[in-house]
Structures are given as C-alpha cells and as structure tokens.
matplotlib code that plots the C-alpha trace (Angstrom):
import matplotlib.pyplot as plt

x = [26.6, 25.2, 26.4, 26.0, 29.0, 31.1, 34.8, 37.0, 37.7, 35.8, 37.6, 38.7, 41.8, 41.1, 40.9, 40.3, 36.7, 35.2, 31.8, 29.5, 26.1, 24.0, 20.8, 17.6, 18.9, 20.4, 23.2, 26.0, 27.7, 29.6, 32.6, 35.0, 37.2, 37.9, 40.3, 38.0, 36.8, 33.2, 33.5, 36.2, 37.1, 41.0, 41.7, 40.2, 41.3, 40.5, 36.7, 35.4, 32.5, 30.9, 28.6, 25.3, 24.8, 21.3, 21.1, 21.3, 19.3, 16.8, 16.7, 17.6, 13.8, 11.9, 13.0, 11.7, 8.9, 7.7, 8.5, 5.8, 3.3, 3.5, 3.9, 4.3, 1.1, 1.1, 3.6, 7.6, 8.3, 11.0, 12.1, 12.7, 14.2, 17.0, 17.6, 18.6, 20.6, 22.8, 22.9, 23.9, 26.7, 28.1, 28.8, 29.4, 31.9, 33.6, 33.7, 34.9, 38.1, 38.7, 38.9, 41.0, 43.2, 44.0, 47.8, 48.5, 45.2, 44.9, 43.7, 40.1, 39.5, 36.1, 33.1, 29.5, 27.1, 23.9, 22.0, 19.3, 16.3, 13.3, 10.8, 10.3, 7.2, 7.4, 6.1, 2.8, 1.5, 0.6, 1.6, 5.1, 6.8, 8.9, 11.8, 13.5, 17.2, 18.2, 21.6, 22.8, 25.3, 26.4, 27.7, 29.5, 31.0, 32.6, 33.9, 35.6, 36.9, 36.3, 33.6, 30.4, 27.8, 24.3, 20.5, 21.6, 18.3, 15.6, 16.4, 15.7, 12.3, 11.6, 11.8, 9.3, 11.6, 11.7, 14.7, 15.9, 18.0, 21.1, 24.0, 23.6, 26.2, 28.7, 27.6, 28.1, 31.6, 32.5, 30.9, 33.0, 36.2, 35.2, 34.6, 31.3, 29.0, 25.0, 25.3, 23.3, 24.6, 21.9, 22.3, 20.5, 19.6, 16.9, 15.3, 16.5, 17.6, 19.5, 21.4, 21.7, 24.4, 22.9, 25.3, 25.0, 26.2, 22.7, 22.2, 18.5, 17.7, 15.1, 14.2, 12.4, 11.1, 12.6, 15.7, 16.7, 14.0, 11.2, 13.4, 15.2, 12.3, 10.7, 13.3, 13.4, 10.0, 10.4, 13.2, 16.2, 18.5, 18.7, 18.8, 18.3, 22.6, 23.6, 20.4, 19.5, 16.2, 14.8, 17.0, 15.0, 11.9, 9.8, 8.2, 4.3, 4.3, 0.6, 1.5, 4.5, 2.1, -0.2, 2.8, 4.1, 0.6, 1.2, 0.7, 4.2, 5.7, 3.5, 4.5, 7.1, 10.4, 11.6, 10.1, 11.7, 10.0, 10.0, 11.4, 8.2, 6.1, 6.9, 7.0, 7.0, 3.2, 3.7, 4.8, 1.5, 0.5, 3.5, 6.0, 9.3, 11.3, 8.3, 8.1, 11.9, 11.8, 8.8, 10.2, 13.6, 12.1, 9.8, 12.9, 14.7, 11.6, 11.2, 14.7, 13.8, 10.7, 12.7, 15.3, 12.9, 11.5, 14.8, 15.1, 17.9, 18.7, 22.7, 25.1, 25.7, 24.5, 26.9, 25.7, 26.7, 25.5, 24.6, 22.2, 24.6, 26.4, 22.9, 23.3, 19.6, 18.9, 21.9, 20.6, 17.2, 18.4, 20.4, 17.3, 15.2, 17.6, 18.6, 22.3, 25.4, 25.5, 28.4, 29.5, 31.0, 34.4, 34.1, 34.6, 37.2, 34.8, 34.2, 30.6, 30.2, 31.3, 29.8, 27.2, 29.3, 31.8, 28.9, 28.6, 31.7, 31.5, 28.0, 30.2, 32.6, 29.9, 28.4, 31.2, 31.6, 27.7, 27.5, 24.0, 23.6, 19.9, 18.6, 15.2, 16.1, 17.1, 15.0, 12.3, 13.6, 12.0, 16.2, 20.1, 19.9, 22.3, 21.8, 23.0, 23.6, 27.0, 28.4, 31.9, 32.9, 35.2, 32.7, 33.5, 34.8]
y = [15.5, 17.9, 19.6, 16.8, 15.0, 18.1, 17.5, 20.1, 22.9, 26.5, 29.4, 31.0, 32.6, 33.7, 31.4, 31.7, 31.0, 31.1, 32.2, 31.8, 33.8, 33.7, 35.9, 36.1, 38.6, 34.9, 36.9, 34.9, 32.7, 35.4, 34.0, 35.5, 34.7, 36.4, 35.7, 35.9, 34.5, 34.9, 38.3, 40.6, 40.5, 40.7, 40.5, 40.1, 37.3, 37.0, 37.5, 36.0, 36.0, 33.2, 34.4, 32.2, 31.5, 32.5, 28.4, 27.7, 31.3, 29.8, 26.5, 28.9, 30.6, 27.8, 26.6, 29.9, 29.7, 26.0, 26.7, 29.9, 27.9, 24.8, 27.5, 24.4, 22.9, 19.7, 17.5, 19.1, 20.3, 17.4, 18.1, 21.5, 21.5, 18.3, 20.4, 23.5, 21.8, 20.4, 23.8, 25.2, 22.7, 22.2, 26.5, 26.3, 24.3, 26.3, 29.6, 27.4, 26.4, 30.1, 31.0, 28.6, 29.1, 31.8, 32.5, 33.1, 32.1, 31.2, 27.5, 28.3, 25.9, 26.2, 27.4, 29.0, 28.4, 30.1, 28.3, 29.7, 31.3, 30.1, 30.4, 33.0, 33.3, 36.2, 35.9, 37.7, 38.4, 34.8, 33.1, 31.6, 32.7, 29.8, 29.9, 27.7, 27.9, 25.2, 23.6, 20.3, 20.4, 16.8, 17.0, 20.6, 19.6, 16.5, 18.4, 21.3, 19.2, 21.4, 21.6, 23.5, 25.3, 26.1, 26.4, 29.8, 31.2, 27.8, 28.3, 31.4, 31.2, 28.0, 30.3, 33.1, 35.1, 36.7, 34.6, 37.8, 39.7, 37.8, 40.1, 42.6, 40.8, 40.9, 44.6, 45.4, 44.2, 46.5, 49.5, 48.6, 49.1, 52.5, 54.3, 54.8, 57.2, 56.3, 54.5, 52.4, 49.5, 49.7, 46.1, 46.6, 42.8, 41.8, 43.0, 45.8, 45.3, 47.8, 47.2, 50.7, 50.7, 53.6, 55.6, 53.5, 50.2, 48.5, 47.0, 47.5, 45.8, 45.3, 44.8, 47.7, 46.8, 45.8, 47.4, 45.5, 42.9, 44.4, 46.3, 43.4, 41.5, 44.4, 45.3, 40.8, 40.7, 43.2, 40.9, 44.5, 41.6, 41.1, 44.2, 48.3, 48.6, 51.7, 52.7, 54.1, 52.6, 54.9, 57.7, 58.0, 57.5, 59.6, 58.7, 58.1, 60.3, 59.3, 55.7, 56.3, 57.4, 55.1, 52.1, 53.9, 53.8, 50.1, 48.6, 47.3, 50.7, 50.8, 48.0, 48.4, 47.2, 44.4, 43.1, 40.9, 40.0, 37.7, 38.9, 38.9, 40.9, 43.1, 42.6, 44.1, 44.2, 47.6, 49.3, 47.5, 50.1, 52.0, 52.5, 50.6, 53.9, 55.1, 51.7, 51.4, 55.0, 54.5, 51.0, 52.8, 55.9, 53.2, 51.0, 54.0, 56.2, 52.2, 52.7, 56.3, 55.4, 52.2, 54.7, 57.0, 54.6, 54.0, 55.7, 57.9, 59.3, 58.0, 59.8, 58.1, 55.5, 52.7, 51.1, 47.3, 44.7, 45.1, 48.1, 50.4, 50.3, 51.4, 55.3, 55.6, 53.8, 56.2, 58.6, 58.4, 57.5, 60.6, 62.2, 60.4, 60.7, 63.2, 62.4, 61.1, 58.6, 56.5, 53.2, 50.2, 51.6, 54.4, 52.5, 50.7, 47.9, 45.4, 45.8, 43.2, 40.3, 41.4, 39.2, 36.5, 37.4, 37.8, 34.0, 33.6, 35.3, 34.0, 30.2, 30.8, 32.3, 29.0, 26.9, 28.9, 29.1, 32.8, 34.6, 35.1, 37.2, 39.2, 40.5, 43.9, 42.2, 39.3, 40.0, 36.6, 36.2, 35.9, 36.3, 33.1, 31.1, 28.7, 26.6, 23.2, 22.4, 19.1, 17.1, 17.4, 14.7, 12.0, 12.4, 8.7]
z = [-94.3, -91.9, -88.9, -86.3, -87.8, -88.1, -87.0, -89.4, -87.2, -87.8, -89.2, -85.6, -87.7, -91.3, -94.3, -97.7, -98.8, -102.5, -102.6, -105.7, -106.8, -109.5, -109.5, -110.7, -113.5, -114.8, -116.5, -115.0, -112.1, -110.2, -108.3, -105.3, -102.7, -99.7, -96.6, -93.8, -90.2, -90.0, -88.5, -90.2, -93.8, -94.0, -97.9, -101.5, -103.3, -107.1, -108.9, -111.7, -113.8, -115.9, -118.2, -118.9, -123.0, -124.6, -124.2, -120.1, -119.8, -121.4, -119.5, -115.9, -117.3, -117.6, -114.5, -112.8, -115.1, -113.8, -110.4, -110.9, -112.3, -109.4, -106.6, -104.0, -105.0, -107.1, -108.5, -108.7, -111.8, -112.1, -115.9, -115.5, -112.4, -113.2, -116.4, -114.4, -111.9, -114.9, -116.3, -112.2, -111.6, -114.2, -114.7, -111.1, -111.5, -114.3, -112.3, -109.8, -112.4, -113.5, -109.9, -108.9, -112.1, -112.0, -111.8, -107.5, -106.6, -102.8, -102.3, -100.9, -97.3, -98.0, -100.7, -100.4, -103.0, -102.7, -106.2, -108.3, -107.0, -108.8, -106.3, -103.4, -101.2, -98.7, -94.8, -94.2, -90.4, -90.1, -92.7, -93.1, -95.9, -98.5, -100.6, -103.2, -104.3, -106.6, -106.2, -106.4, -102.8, -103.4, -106.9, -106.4, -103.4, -105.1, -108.0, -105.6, -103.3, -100.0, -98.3, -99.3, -97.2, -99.7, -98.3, -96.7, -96.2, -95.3, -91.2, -91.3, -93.4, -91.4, -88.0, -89.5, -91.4, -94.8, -95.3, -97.7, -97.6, -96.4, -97.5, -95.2, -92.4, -95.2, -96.3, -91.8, -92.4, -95.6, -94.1, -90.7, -92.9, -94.3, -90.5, -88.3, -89.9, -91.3, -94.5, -97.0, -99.0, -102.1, -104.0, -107.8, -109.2, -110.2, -106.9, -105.1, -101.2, -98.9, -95.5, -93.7, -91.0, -88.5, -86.3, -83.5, -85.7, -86.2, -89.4, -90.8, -94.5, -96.7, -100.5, -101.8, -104.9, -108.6, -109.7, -113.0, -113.4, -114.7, -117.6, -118.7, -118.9, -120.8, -123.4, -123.9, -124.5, -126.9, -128.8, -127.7, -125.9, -122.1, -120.8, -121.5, -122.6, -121.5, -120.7, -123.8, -124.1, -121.0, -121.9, -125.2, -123.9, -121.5, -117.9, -117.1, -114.1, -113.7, -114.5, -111.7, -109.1, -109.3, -109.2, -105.7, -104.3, -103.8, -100.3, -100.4, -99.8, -96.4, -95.0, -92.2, -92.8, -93.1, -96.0, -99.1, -102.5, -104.8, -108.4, -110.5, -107.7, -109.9, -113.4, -116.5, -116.8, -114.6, -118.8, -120.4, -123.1, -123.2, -126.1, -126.1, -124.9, -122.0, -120.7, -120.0, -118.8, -116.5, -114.8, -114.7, -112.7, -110.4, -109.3, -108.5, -106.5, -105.0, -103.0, -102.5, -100.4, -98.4, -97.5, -96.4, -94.1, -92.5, -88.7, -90.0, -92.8, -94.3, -95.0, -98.4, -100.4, -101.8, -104.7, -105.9, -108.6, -112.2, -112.4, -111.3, -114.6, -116.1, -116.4, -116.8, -113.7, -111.6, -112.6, -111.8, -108.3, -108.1, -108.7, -106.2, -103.5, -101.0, -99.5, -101.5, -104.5, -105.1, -106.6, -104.8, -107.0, -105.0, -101.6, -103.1, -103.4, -106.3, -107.5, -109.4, -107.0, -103.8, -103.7, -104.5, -101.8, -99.0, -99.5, -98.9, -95.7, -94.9, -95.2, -92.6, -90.4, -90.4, -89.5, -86.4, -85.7, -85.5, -86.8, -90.8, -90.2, -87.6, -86.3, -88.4, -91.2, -92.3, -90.1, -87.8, -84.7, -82.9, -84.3, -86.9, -88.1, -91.1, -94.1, -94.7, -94.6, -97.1, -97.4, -93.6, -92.2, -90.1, -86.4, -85.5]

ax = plt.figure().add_subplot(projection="3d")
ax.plot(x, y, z, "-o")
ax.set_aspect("equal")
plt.show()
C-alpha cells in the first residue's frame, strides 16, 4: 500500500521507530530503535544484532553472485533471489523479536527495513545509475505488525542520483548533538562512505572506496574465516607500496564528489600474487589511503573523524587510517555513539522522514538533481 492511501498521521512529535540493516559484509541483521521525528533524534532505545550462520551467508552470496552475473539483462535470477528473501525475512523477523523482547523495550509505531544489496550500478554523466535491495515488504510488514517503509534509495536513483549514501541525514543529526565544528562521519562496511558536516552545517558525502570488502573476501578465499580477526593477517604481513600506488592511480579517486560504488568495484583481485599476510596488509593500507584521498577532496578539512561499523574494530585497518589521516581519529564510543547499530538506526530515522515527506538525499549527497524524498511505505490504514 503506497502513499496515496496514507491516513496514519506522520511522526510531528517523536515516536519510537525500529530500523533494520544488513550489509554487504552479510555478517548479520543489525537492529535499533530510536525515538525520533524525522528531524531530531531524542533517545536510543535498545540494539540488537543477529548474526547470519555459515548457511544463510552462503545463500545471501549466491544471491549477490547471480544478481552479478544477470546485471539487469536476461531472465531474474528467480531461485536465488526467492531463496534469499526466505533467508532476509525470516532473520528479519528474529531481530525484529530480540528487539522487541527485550525486557523495557518501547513498542516501535513504525520500522525501516532497508534489505540486502545484491546489485548496485552507479550513475555516470549520462547514464542513470540502478540499484537492487532485496526485501520482501509484504511479508515483514505482516509479521511486525506496524508499518514498514523499505526501497529507501529507487526515487532517488530513478531522479539521477547515486542513490548511496543515504545515512548521512541521520549522520547530520548525530553530529548536531555533539556542537558546530567540521566533522566527518567515516562508515567502514563493506564499502566505505563519509558524510562531512562543514562549519556552515552542509552535509557533503560520498563512498570512497572498499573498507572491509575486499579483505574479507581475501582472507575467505583463502579458507582464514570471514574476515582478517583482529587484524592480524595484515599486521603480519607487509604492504606493496608499488602495488598501493598503482591501486590509488584509479580514475575513481578523480572523480568529483559525489560518487557511490558498488561492493565488488573493488575486489580482492587488487592482492592477485601476493602472500596471504601482504595481500591483507596491502587492501588494508588501500581502504584506508581510499578515505584519505575522499577527505582530501572535501572543501574543508574536519576537525575529526568519527568512525562507525565493523572495520573499526579491525586494529590493522585504524591504524592504517591513523596513518593516512591528518586531524583527529575517534570511534563512534567516543561520541557516545553505538558503532555497531548506526546504520540500522539511520533507517530508522530515514522511516519517519518519510512519513512526514521531508528529503532523505541531497544534491551533495547522492549526487540528486533536488532535496529527495523516497521509500515505499506498506500496512497504512486505507483512507475511506
């Protein structure tokens, strides 16, 4: 049900509103609430995480794989895809039961689901770009019980945007509650993005590169688990500065911001050749000298930079960063932040934004031609 038959009432005083992430890491089904209206967050409600099994990774990869392969053209990869959406609702709906669970929990008036990327095709100067998030709206909505708000970022693709990053309106309303001065929010998934609050309050964003991708796929295909664990992998191995060079001569760090990505364009081809230990160090030292050069294209330089999501618990990774950067490093603990469920609370945010219309992208964020709004809202009460 869309919005022409809208009749609950939009969030003009603050509610509580569950939001729900998984990335393209495919570690897990982060889930939040927050008590917000669209504009100002007013208070953290509980966070969960429900991690995928070695099982529904597998099936959340060969959905990504398929959707690779057809790249829009051809027959749907129908198989894959119905096999991922059982995997997506039905851990969905289990974060959704921890959360809700939990001893004290607020009753959430509303959820955000942003689904699974498998599929992300940027814009180029005449050419739209084209994203695919796989969700099943009709099913989750059903099981919660409130309604649901998913397909975040089509409008804003549809209108000639990059339709990525979207978390930078919630990253704005973070940064508002630490004070006024230049910062960066640096997210590290499986891609990299930033939102960079200037002095003045305008939000810029941008991905600008991998962060975690390319290692985790690395250290998998070299049967090490899902991920370099403590980093240890690139802290026993030693960087390809030549290799490095040549990786950040790469017109993607020319083009002007902004500009979003699709996890694999990058990959873990970039270590081909390399030792276990120099390949993890040398896609470890690219991700970071990736937001180095993104942040160096920004109009003024920040203060500090706040970093979220999972590669900030990679030691290897911060510290390469503190390396490639020239202002302060911090974690989201730092700001009294959660790292971990940011991105899962942004959708939160990015729901009650819909329901009262107001923009999710912007020409400095997305690329968007005009303030956007966008998402597909489901379970609304028919208008008689």
């Amino acid at each position: 049900m869309n919005t022409a038959t809208e009749k609950t009432p939009a969030p003009t005083s603050p509610v509580w509103v569950a939001g729900f992430m998984s990335g393209t890491s495919l570690d897990a089904v982060d889930a939040a609430m927050i008590l917000t209206d669209g504009e100002k967050v007013t208070d953290f409600g509980p966070a969960v995480e429900r991690r995928y099994s070695a099982a529904e990774r597998a099936i959340l990869q060969a959905a990504t794989d398929a959707a690779r392969a057809w790249n829009w053209a051809g027959p749907i990869p129908e198989a894959p895809f119905k096999a991922a959406l059982d995997v997506i609702t039905r851990t969905h709906f289990e974060a959704w039961g921890m959360l809700t669970g939990l001893a004290r929990a607020p009753a959430p008036l509303l959820a955000g689901v942003h689904g699974q990327t498998v599929l992300h095709r940027r814009a180029q100067p005449g050419h739209k770009g084209a994203t695919l998030q796989l969700v099943d709206p009709f099913a989750l909505q059903k099981a919660m019980g409130v309604p649901l708000v998913c397909d975040f970022r089509s409008a804003d693709v549809e209108a000639g945007g990059q339709g990525a990053p979207l978390a930078p309106a919630y990253h704005g309303a973070l940064m508002d509650r630490l004070g006024g001065e230049a910062a960066v929010v640096l997210n590290l998934g499986g891609v990299a993005n930033i939102t960079a609050r200037l002095s003045n309050g305008t939000l810029i964003a941008c991905d600008t590169g991998p962060a975690n991708g390319p290692i985790d796929e690395w250290v998998e295909r070299h049967g090490k688990g899902t991920h370099d664990a403590g980093g240890r992998l690139a802290l026993a191995g030693k960087v390809d500065t030549a290799r490095l060079a040549r990786l950040m001569s790469h017109s993607w760090f020319a083009e002007k911001l902004p500009k979003s990505l699709d996890r694999y364009d990058f990959n873990a081809g970039m270590a081909e050749g390399l030792s276990l230990e120099d390949g993890a160090a040398t896609l470890t030292a690219f991700s970071a000298a990736a937001v180095a050069a993104g942040i160096d294209q920004l109009p003024e330089k920040p203060a500090r930079v706040i970093v979220s999501g999972g590669g900030r618990h990679n030691p290897a990774l911060m510290a390469a960063l503190k390396g490639a950067l020239t202002c302060k490093l911090m974690t989201a603990e730092d700001a009294g932040w959660r790292g971990d469920s940011i991105e899962a609370e942004a959708f939160a945010y990015l729901a009650a934004r819909r329901m009262r219309k107001l923009p999710l992208s912007w020409p400095m964020t997305t690329g968007v031609p005009a303030p956007m709004t966008g998402g597909q809202v489901f379970g609304l009460t028919p208008a008689p």
